[in-house]
Each structure stands twice: as structure tokens, then as C-alpha cells.
N, C-alpha and C positions, 0 to 999 in steps of 0.2 A: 441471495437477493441481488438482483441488479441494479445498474443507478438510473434505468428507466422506473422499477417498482418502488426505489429507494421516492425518488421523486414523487410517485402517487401517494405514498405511503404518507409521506411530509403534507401532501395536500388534503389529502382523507383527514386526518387527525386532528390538523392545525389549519382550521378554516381560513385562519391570516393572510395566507400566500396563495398565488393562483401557480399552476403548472409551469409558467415560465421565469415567475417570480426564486417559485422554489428550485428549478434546473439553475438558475444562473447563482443563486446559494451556494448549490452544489458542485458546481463548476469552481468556485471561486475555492472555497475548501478545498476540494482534491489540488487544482493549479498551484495553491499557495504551500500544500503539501510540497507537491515536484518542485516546486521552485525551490522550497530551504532545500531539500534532498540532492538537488542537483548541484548546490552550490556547497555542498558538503557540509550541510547543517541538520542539526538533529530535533526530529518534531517532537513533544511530548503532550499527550490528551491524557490527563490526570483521569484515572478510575478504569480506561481505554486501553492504551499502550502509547507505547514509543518507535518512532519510525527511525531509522540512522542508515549509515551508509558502511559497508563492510568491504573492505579490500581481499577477493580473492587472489592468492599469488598462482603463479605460471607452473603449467604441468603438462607431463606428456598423459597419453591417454590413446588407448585404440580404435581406429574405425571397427565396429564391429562385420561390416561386411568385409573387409579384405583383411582385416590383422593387423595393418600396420600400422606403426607409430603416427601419433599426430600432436604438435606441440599447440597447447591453446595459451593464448598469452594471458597475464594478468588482468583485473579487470574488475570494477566496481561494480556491488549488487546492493539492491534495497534490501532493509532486514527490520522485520516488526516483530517486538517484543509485546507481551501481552502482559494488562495491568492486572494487580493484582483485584482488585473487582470484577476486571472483564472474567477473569479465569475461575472465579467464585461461583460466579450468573451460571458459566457454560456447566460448570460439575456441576452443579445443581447444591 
């Protein structure tokens, strides 16, 4: 799903909001995500998951086209954990 159908989907269902009502929702959720995440804070959506930030440390590694070494520095990545509900729903 995209967050253009995400957005349709919000308006089909939930007559409440109109399409720009519900994108600027949406907006605000995702932005307020990146923003704890960015600031090295940890999101938690109870039944959902958990968003965190996870420090990869520094490593060498090959270009595959030529073989040689290549050293890629350390470097923070998002990392979402899935709740134990959400992961109930998908096994069915």
C-alpha cells in the first residue's frame, strides 16, 4: 500500500475527513515518526511495533565489480520491530 491509497483508503471508510484533511494526518504521523527517529528517540504503536534507531559499526567490504576493498563507515539505520498483534493478524 502506498500513502497516496493509504490516504484514499482513510477517506473511503471514514467519511469524516476529505483527501486533504486526511494526507495532512498522514503527513503529520509519518514527520513526527522521523522527527523522534532522527533525534534518536524510540516510537512505540502499541499492538503495531516499535520504530528505534540502531548503530551499524564500520566495515570493509568488496566492490563487486573490481574486488577490491572498500571501507564503508559507520552509520545509523531505522529498525522496526513488529508487535505482537501486528504479527498475530499477518500469520493469520
Amino acid at each position: 500500500m502506498t500513502k497516496s491509497e493509504l490516504i484514499e483508503q482513510l477517506t473511503d471508510e471514514h467519511g469524516i475527513l476529505n483527501k486533504k484533511e486526511a494526507e495532512i494526518v498522514i503527513n503529520l504521523i509519518f514527520g513526527g515518526i522521523s522527527t523522534a527517529l532522527s533525534q534518536g528517540d524510540r516510537v512505540e504503536i502499541r499492538g503495531f511495533g516499535s520504530f528505534s534507531v540502531r548503530q551499524r559499526d564500520a566495515r570493509e567490504a568488496r566492490n563487486p565489480k573490481s574486488g577490491e576493498l572498500v571501507e564503508i563507515p559507520s552509520r545509523k539505520t531505522p529498525f522496526f520491530k513488529t508487535g505482537k498483534e501486528l504479527r498475530e493478524r499477518v500469520d493469520g
